[in-house]
C-alpha positions as CSV (number, residue, x, y, z in Angstrom):
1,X,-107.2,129.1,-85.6
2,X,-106.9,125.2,-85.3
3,X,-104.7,123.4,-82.8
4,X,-103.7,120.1,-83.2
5,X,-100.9,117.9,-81.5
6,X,-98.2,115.1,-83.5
7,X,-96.0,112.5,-82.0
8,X,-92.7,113.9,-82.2
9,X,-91.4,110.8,-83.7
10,X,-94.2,111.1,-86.3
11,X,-92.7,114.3,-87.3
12,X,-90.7,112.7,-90.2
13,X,-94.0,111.0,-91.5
14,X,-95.6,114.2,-91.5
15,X,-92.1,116.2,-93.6
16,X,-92.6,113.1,-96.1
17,X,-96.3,114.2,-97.3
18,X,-95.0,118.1,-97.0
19,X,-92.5,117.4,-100.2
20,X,-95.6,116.8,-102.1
21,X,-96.4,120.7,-101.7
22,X,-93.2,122.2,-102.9
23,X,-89.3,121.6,-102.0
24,X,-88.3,121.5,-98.7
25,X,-85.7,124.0,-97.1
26,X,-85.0,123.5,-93.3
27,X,-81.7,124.9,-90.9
28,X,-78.7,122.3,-91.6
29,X,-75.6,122.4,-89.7
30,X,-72.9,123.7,-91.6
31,X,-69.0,124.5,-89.8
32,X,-70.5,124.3,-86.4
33,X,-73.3,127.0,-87.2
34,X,-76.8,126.8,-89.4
35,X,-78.2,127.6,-92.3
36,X,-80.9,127.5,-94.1
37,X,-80.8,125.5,-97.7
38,X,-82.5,122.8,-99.4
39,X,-82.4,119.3,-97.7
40,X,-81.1,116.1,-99.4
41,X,-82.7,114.0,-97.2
42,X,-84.9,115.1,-93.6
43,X,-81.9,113.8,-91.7
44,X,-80.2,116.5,-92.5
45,X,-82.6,119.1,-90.7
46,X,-81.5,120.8,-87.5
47,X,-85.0,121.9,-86.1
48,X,-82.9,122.2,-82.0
49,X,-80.7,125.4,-83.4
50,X,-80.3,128.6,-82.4
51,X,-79.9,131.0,-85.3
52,X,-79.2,130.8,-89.0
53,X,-76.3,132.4,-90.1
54,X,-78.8,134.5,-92.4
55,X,-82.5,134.6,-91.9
56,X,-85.0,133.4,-94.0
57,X,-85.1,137.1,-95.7
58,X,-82.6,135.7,-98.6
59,X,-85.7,133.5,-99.5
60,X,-87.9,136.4,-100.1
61,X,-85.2,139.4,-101.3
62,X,-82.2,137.6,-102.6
63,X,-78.5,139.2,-101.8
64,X,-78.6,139.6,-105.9
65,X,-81.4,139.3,-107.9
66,X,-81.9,140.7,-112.1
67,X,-85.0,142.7,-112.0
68,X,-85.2,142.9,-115.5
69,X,-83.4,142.9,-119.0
70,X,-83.1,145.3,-121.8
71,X,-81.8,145.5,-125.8
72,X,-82.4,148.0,-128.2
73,X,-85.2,147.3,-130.4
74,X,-86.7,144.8,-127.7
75,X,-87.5,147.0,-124.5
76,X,-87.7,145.7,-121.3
77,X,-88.0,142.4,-120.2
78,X,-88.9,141.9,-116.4
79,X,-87.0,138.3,-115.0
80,X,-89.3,136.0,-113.2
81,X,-87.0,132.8,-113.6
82,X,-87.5,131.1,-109.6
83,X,-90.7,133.5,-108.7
84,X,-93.4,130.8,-109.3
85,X,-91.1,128.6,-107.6
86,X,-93.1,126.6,-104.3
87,X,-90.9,126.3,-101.5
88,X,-91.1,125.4,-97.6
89,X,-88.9,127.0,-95.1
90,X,-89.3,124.2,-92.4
91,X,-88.5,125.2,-89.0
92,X,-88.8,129.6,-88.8
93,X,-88.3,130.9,-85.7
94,X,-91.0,133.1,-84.4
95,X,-88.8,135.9,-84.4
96,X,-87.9,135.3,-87.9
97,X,-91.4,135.0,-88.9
98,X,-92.0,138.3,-87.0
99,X,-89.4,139.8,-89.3
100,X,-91.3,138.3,-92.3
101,X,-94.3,140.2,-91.0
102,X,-92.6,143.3,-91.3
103,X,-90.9,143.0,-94.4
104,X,-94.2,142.6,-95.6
105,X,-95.6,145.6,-94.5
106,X,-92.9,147.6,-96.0
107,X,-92.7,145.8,-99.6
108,X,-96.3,146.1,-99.8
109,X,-97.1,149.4,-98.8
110,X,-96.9,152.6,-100.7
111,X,-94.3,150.9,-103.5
112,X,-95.3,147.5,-103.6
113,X,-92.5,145.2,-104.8
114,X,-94.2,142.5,-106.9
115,X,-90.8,140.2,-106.9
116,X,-91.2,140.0,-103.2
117,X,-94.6,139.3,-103.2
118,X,-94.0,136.9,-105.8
119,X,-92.1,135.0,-103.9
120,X,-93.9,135.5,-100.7
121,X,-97.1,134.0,-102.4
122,X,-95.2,130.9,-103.1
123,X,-93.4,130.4,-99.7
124,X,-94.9,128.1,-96.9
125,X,-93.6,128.9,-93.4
126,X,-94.1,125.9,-91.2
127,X,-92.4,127.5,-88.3
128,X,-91.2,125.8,-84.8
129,X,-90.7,127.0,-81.4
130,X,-87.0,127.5,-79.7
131,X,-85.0,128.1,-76.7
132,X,-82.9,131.6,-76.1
133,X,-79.5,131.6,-75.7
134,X,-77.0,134.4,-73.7
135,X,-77.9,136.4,-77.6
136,X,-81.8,136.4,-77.7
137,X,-84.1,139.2,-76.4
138,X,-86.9,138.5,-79.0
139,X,-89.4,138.2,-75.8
140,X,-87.9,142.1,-75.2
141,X,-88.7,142.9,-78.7
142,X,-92.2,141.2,-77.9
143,X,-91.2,139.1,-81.2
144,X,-90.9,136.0,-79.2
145,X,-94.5,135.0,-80.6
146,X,-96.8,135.2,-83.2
147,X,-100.2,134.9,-84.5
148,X,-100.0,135.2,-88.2
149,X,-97.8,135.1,-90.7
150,X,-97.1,131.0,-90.7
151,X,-99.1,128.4,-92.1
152,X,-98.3,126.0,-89.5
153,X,-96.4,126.2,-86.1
154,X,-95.2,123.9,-84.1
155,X,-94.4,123.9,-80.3
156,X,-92.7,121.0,-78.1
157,X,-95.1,120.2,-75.3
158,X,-93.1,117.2,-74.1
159,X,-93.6,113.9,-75.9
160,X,-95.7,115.6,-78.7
161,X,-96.0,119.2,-81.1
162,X,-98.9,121.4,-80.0
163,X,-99.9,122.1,-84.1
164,X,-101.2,126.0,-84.8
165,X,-102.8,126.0,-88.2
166,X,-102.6,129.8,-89.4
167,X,-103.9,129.2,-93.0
168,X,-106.0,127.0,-95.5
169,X,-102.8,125.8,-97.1
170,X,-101.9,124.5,-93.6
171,X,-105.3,122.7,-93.2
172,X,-104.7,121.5,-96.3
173,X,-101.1,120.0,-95.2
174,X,-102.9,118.6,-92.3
175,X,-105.3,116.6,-93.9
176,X,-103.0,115.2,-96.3
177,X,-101.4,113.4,-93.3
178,X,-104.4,111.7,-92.6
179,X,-104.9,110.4,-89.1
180,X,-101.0,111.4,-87.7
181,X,-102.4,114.7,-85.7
182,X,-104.4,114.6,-82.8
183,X,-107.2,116.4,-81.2
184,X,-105.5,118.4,-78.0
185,X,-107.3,117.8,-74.3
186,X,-106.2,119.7,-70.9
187,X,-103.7,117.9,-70.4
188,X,-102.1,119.2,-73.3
189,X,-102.7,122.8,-72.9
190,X,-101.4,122.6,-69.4
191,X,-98.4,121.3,-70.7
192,X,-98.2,124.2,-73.3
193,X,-98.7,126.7,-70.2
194,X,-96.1,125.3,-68.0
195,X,-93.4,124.8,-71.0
196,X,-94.6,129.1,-72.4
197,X,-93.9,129.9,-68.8
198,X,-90.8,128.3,-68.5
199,X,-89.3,129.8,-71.6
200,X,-90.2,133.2,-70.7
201,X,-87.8,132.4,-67.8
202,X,-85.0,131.0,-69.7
203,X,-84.1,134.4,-71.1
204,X,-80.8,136.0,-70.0
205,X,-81.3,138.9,-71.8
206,X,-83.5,141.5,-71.6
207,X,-83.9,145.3,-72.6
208,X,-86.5,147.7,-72.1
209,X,-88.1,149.7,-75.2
210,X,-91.0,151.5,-73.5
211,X,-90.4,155.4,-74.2
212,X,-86.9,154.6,-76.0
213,X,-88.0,156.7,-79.2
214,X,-88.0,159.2,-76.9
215,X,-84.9,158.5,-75.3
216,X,-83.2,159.0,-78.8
217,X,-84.9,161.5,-79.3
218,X,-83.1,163.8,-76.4
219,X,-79.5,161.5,-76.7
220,X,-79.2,162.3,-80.5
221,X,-75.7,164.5,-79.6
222,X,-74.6,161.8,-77.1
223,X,-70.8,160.9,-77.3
224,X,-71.8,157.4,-77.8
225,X,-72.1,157.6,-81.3
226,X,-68.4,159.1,-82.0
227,X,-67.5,156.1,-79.6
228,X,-69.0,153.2,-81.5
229,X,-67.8,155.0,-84.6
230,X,-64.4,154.8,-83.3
231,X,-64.7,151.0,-82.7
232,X,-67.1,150.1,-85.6
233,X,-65.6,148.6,-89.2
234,X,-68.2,149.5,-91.6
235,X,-68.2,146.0,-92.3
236,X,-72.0,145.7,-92.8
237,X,-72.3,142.5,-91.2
238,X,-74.8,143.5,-88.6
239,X,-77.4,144.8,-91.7
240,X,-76.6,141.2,-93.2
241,X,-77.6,139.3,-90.8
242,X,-80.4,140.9,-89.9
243,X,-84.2,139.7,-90.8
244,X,-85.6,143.1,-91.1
245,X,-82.7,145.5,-92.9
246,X,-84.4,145.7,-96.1
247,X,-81.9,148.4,-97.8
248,X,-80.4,147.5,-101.5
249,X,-79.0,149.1,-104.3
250,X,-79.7,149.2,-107.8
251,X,-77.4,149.1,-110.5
252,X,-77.5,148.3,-114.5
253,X,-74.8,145.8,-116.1
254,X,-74.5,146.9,-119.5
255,X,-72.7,144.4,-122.1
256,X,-69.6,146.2,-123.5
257,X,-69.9,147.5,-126.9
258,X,-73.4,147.4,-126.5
259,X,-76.6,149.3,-125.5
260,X,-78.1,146.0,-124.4
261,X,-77.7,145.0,-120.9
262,X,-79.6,144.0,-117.4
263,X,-80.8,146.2,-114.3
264,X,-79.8,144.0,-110.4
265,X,-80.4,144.8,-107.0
266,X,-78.2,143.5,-104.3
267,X,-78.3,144.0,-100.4
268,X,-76.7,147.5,-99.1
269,X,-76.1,148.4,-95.9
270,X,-76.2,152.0,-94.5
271,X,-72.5,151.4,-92.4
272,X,-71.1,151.5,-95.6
273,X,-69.1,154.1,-96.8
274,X,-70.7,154.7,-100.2
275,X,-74.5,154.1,-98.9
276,X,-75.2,157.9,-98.4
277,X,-72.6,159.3,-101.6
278,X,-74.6,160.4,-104.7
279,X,-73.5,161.5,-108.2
280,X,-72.2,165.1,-107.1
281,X,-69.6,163.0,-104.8
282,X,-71.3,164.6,-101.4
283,X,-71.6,162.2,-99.2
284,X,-74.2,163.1,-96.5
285,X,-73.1,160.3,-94.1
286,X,-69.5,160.0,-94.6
287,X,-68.7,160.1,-90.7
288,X,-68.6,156.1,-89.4
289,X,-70.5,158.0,-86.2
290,X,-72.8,159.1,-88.4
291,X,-73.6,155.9,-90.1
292,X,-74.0,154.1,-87.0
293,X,-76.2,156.2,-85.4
294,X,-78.6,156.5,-88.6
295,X,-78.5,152.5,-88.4
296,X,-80.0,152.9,-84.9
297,X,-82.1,155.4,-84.9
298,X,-84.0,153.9,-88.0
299,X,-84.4,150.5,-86.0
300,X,-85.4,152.2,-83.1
301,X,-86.9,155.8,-84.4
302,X,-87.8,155.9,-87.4
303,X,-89.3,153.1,-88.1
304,X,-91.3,153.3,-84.8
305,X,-92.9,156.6,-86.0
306,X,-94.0,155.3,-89.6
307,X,-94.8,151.6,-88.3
308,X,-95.7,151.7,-84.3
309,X,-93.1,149.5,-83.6
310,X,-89.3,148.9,-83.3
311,X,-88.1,147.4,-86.4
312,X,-85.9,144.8,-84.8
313,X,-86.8,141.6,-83.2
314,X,-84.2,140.5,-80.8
315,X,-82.6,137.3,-82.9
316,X,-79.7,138.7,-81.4
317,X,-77.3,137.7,-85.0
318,X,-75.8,141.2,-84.6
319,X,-74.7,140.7,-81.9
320,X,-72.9,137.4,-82.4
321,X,-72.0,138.7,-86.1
322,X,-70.5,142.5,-85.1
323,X,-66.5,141.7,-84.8
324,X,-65.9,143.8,-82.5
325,X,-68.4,143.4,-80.4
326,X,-70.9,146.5,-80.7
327,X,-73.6,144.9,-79.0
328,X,-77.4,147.0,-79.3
329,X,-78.5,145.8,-75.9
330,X,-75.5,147.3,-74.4
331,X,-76.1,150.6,-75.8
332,X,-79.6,151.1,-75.3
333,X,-78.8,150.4,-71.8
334,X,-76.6,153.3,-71.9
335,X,-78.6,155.2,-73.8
336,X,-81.3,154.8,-70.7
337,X,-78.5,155.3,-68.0
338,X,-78.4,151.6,-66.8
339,X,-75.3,151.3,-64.7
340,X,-72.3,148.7,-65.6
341,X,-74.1,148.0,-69.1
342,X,-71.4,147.0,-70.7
343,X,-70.2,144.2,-68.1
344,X,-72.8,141.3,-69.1
């Protein structure tokens, strides 16, 4: 892997040459909070934020999206209008890009999804380094780095961006800028060290996932699920927000008076009340406790036994989403037995 280093005020130079490799999406402020969406001009980029409203998952499995069309006497058609489409998320978190990482390994594993791999072919990550707030436990999650999965990263070292190039395509971006990037020295890297170091201190939040399959394992009849069912809405907006809740369902739109029609997927969420129902109207989650529970053991459970690893990263949206404040640090830390864990 290559490292480089750019003048921070040579980072708008350097987002100039990037339009020439597809169009440009970066976080923009939008009612006080950020989003991700294509920029007008770079001025409207807001690389200091703390979270997007929705991660960069909508890029790669839309809320809707037509899979394909059919009419009698035709067949199918699949829909590909956007896949070939080259665009740059400018400014991923590493947590995000984490979550990208694992979204990969599910939609191209035993049933590979070739609309998100599509897309995923044609979407540069440029991603950049940020600060936790009282929300973040990504370093918890050990998602508050990565290795792979970008083509470039960048990380504030003071007056300049320490540059990681993960890919060719990133080299490639690199030498279209001609001379703007640097060669690093020690200087640099001991700036890099002290800044890492200080960020791992900055965190205010923190929660321990060593052994906690097993720690659901044995509290799988604890009251704290009839609790949290009590309190919870079955809004959905904590599967929403999140970068790695992958669920969606599948339904046909079929023109009236007509055999013709189109097939869609859109987002699901398994707090829902209709997620578990099927045709014979038994609904094997119908419980809210029930539905919250399956949410968490799947982040922390399931997925742990078919992937080695938790499936969330610790960007903390579900927390700041959840309106009535059902916060997952708070109950893993009961879970564990950790004293006053709801008084943070």
């Amino acid at each position: 892997m290559k490292i480089l280093k750019l003048r921070k005020e040579k980072l708008d130079l350097f987002a100039s040459v990037v339009q020439q490799f597809g169009e440009v999406h970066a976080p923009v402020e939008q009612d006080g909070k950020y989003v991700f969406k294509r920029l007008r001009r770079w001025s409207e980029a807001r690389l200091e934020y703390d979270r997007t409203i929705l991660p960069p998952k909508k890029y790669f499995l839309p809320p809707r999206e037509t899979l394909f069309r059919y009419r009698p006497g035709e067949g199918f058609a699949p829909c590909s209008e956007g896949l070939d489409q080259r665009t740059i998320l400018f400014g991923v978190h590493a947590c995000d890009i984490y979550a990208i990482n694992i979204l990969d390994r599910v939609f191209a594993g035993k049933y590979n999804d070739p609309y998100y791999q599509a897309r995923r072919r044609n979407i540069v990550i440029i991603g950049i380094d940020c600060s936790p707030d009282q929300h973040c436990f990504c370093r918890s999650m050990r998602a508050d780095f990565v290795d792979h999965g970008f083509d470039l990263f960048f990380y504030d070292t003071g007056d300049y961006y320490q540059a990681l190039v993960g890919t060719a395509l990133g080299d490639d971006m690199v030498l279209a800028s001609g001379s703007i990037f640097e060669a690093v020295d020690a200087a640099d890297i001991d700036n890099y060290k002290r800044r890492s170091w200080n960020k791992r201190r900055a965190f205010q939040l923190e929660v321990e996932i060593r052994d906690l399959p097993e720690i659901f394992e044995m509290e799988y009849q604890s009251g704290i699920w009839e609790e949290l069912g009590g309190r919870c809405l079955s809004c959905g907006s904590c599967s929403m927000v999140c970068p790695t809740c992958y669920c969606f369902d599948v339904a046909d739109d079929v023109e009236l008076g007509s055999l013709a029609g189109s097939r869609a997927r859109t987002w699901d969420s398994c707090l829902f009340a209709s997620h578990a129902l099927v045709a014979s109207g038994e609904n094997f989650r119908g419980p809210r406790a029930s539905r919250i529970k399956f949410r968490f053991y799947h982040k922390q459970r399931g997925f742990v036994a078919e992937y080695g690893r938790p499936s969330c990263v610790g960007c903390g949206r579900c927390i700041s989403a959840c309106p009535v404040n059902i916060d997952v640090v708070q109950v893993i830390e009961r879970l564990r037995g950790v004293q006053d864990a709801g008084s943070r």
